[in-house]
C-alpha positions as CSV (number, residue, x, y, z in Angstrom):
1,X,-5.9,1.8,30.2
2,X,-3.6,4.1,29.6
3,X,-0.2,3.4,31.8
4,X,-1.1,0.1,33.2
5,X,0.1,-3.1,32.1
6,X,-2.6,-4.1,29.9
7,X,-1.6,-1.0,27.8
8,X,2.1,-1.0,27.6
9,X,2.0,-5.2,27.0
10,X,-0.6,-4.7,23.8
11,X,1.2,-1.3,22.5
12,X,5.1,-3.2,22.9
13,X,3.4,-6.5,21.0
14,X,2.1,-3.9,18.3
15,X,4.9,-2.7,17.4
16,X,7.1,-6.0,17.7
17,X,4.7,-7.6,15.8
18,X,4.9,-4.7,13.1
19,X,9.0,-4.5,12.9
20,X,8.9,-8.5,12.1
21,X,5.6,-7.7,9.7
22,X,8.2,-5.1,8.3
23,X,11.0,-7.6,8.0
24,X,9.1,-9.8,5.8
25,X,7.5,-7.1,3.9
26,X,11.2,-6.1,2.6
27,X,10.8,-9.7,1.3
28,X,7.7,-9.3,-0.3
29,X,8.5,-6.0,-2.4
30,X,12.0,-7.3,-3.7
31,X,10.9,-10.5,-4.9
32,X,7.0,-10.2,-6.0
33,X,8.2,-7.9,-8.7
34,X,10.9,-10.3,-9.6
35,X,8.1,-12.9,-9.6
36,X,10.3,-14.9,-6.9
37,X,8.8,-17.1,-4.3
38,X,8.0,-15.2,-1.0
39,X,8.9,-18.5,0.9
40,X,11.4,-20.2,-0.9
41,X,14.1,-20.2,-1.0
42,X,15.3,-18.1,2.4
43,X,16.5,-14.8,3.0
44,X,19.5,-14.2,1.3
45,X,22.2,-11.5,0.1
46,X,21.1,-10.5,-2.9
47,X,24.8,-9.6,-3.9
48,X,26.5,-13.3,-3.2
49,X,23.8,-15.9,-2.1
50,X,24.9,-16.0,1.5
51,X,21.9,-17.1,3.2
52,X,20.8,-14.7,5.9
53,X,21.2,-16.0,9.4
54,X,18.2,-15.8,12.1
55,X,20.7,-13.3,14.4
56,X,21.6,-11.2,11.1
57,X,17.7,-10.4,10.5
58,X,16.7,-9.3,13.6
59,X,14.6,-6.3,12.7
60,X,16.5,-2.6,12.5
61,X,19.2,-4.1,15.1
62,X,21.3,-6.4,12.6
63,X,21.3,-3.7,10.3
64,X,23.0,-1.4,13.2
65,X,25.5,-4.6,14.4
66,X,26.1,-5.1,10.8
67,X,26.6,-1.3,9.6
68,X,24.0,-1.6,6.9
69,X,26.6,-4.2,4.9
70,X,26.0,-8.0,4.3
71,X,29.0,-9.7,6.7
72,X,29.6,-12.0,3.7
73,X,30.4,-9.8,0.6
74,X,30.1,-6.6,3.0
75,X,27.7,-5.5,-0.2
76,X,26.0,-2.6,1.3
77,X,22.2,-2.9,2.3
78,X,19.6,-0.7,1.3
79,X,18.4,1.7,4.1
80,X,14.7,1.1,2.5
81,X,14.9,-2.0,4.9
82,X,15.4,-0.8,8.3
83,X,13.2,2.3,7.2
84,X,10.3,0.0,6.0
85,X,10.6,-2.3,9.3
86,X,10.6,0.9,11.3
87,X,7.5,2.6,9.6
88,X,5.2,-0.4,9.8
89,X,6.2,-1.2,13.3
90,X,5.3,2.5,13.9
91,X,2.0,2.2,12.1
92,X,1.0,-1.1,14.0
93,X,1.8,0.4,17.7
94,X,-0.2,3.7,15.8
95,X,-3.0,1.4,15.0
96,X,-3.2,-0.3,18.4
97,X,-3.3,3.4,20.3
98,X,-6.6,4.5,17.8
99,X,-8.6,1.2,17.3
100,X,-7.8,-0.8,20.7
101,X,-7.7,-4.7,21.0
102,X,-11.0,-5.5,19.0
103,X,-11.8,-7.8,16.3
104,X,-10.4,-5.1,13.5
105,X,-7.7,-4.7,14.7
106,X,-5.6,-7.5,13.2
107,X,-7.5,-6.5,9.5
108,X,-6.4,-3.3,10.2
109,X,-2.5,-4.5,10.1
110,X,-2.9,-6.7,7.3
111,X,-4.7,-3.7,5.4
112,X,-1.7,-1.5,6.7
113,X,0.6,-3.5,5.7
114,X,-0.7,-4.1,2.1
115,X,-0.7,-0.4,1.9
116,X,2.9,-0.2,2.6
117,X,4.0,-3.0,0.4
118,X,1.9,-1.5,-2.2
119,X,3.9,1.6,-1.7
120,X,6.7,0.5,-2.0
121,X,6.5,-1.8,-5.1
122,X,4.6,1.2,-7.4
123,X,7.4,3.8,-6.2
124,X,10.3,1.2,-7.3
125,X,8.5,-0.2,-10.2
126,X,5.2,1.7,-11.3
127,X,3.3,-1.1,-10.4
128,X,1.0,-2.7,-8.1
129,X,0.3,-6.3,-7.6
130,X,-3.2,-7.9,-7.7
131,X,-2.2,-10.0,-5.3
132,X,-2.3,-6.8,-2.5
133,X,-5.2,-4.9,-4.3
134,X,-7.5,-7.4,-5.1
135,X,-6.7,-9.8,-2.2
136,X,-7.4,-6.9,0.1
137,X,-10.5,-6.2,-1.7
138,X,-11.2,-10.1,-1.2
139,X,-11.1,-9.7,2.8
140,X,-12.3,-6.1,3.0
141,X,-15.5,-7.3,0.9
142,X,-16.0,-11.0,3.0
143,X,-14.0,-10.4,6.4
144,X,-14.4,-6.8,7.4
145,X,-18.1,-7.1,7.8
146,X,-17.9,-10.3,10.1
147,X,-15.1,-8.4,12.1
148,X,-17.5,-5.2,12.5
149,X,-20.2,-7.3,13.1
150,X,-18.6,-8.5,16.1
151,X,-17.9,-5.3,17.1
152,X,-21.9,-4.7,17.6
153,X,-23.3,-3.7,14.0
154,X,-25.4,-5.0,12.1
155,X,-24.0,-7.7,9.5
156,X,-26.1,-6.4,6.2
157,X,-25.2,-2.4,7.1
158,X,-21.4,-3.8,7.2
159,X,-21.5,-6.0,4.2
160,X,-23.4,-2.5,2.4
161,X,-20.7,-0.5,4.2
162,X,-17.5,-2.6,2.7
163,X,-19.3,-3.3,-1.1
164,X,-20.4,0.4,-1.6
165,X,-17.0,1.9,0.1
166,X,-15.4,-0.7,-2.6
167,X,-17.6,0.8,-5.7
168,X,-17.6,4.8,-4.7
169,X,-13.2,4.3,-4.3
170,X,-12.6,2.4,-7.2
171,X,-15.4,4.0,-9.9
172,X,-14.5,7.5,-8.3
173,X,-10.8,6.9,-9.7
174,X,-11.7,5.3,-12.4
175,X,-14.3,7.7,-13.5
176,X,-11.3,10.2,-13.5
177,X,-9.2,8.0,-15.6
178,X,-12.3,7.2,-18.2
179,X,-13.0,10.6,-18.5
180,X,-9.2,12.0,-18.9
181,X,-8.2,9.7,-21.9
182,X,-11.2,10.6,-23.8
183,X,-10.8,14.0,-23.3
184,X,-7.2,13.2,-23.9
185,X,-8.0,11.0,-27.6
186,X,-10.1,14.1,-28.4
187,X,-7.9,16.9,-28.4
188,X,-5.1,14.4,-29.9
189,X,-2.6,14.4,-26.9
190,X,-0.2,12.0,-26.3
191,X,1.6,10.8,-23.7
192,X,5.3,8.8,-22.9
193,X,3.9,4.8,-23.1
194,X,0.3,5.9,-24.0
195,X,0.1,4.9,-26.5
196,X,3.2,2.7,-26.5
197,X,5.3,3.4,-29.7
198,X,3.7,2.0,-32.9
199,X,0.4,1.0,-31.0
200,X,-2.6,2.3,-32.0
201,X,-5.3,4.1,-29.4
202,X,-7.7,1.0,-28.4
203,X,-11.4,1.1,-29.4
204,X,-14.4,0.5,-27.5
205,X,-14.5,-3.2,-28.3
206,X,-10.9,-3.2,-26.7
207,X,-10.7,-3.9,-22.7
208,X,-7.8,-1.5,-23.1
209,X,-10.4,1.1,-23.5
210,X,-11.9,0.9,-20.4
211,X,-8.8,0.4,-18.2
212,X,-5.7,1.7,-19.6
213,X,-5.3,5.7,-19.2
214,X,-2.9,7.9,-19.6
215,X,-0.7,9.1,-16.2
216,X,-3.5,6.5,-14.2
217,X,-2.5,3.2,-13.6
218,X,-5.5,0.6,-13.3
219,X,-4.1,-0.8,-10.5
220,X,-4.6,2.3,-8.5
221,X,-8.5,1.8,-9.1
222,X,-8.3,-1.9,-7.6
223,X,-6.1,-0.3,-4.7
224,X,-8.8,2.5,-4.0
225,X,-11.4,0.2,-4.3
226,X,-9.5,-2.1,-1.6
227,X,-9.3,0.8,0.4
228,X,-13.3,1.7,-0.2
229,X,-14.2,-2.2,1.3
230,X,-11.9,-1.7,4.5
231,X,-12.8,2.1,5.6
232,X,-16.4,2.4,3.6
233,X,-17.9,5.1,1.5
234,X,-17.3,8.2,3.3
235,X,-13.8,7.5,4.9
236,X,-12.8,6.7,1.1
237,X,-13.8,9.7,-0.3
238,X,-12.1,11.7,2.2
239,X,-9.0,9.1,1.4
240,X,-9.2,10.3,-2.2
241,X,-9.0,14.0,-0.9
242,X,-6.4,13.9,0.8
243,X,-4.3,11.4,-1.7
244,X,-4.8,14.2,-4.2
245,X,-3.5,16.9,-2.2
246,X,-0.5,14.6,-0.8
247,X,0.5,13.5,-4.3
248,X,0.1,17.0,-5.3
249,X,3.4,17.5,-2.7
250,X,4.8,14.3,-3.7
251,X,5.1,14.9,-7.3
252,X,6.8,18.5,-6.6
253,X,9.4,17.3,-4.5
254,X,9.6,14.3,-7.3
255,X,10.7,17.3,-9.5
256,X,12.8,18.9,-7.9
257,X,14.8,15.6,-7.0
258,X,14.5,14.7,-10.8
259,X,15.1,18.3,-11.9
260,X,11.7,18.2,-14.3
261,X,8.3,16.4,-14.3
262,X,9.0,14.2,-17.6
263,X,10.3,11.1,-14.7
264,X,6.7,9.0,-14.1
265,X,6.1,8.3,-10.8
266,X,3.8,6.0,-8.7
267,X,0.1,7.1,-7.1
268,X,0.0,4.5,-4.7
269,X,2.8,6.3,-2.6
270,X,0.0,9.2,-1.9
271,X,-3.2,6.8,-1.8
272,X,-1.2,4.4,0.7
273,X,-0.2,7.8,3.0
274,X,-3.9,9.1,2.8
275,X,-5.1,6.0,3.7
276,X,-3.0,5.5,6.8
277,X,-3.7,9.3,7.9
278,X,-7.4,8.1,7.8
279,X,-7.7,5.3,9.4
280,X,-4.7,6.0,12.2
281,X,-6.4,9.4,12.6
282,X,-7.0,9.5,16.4
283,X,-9.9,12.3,15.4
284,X,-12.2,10.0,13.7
285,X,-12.0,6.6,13.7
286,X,-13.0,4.4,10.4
């Protein structure tokens, strides 16, 4: 395979496939937080309204032929856009190398790309849609199986695979975030926005109790647990690993940028880059 034509025809369509999956991801994480329309209306300079035209979005070479500036207002455009269409074409031709042309493959872009959108959104805005988390979960619970199954195993062991990779992710980090705001209300801590100002700790009886902890987002459970129903039980635990010890680096550098650690910052940054280290690992395929 490797060198022939077979090879360099799937790895090129990988990663042209992933720079126009990054071009429309840059749509995604500008306008679901903005709760805008990912289809309507078309792409557009943010700074005047100019719609975009087809030769002007051509991924990472319109930004080159138009020296990262809109050629309507010349407002200048963000490098996150050529970076993000460049990383996920990277991941996809990465993905292609590791997994081959099977039936997972395509699951495995659309679970990369969620990861990067995902990423993206909870470093800009501390925040992760449900739309990515639990619509991943969605097709890593109900699709993944079929997809493995058609890859030779058995269709219970991959349904048991994706449901218990989806409840050892997501109760692992959510265990964590129980366990820290009790401790937390115990010893009478408090935290910026937990609670918010004037709000009292919730009770038992509140849902708030059970999903809203201090320095954890509850949509980084949902995203682990997403992660859990694509990669299984063990690859998820060793996801969590390794998103600890990456976040660990992410949140020093973090401070030294900021100059202290009282800036919050996103998890899903570190979970997203564990994740992809997993399952692009060419060591140990998930």
């Amino acid at each position: 395979m490797w060198g022939g034509p077979v090879y360099w025809t799937g790895l090129g369509f990988a990663v042209a496939l992933g720079l126009v999956v990054g071009s429309f991801l840059n749509v995604v994480v500008y306008r679901v937080p903005r709760g805008e329309s990912i289809v309507s209306p078309p792409s557009h300079c943010p700074g005047c309204g100019r719609p975009i035209r087809p030769w002007e979005n051509v991924p990472l070479l319109s930004y080159l032929f138009l020296r990262g500036r809109c050629a309507g207002c010349g407002t200048a455009i963000s490098w996150r856009y050529p970076a993000l269409e460049a990383v996920t074409g990277l991941l996809f031709g990465a993905l292609f190398l590791v997994h081959g042309a099977t039936p997972m493959l395509p699951l495995w872009w659309v679970f990369g790309a969620g990861l990067l959108a995902a990423a993206v959104i909870d470093f800009e805005h501390q925040w992760i849609p449900d739309s990515i988390s639990l619509g991943g979960l969605a097709l890593g619970l109900l699709v993944v199986p079929l997809a493995r199954s058609l890859e030779g195993e058995a269709l219970a062991s991959a349904f048991v695979q994706s449901a218990s990779g989806a409840l050892l992710g997501g109760g692992l980090l959510w265990i964590v975030g129980f366990v820290h705001a009790r401790i937390s209300v115990a010893l009478g801590r408090r935290f910026d926005h937990w609670p918010g100002e004037d709000e009292e700790l919730p009770g038992p009886a509140s849902l708030d109790y059970w999903t809203w902890f201090p320095g954890l987002g509850f949509g980084d459970v949902k995203l682990l647990a997403m992660i859990g129903a694509f990669v299984g039980p063990l690859f998820v635990v060793e996801t969590i690993f390794v998103a600890a010890v990456v976040g660990l680096l992410l949140g020093l550098a973090f401070a030294v940028v900021h100059r202290g650690f009282q800036q919050p910052f996103g998890f899903a940054p570190a979970i997203a880059v564990a994740a992809v280290l997993v399952i692009a690992s060419p060591f140990h395929v998930a």
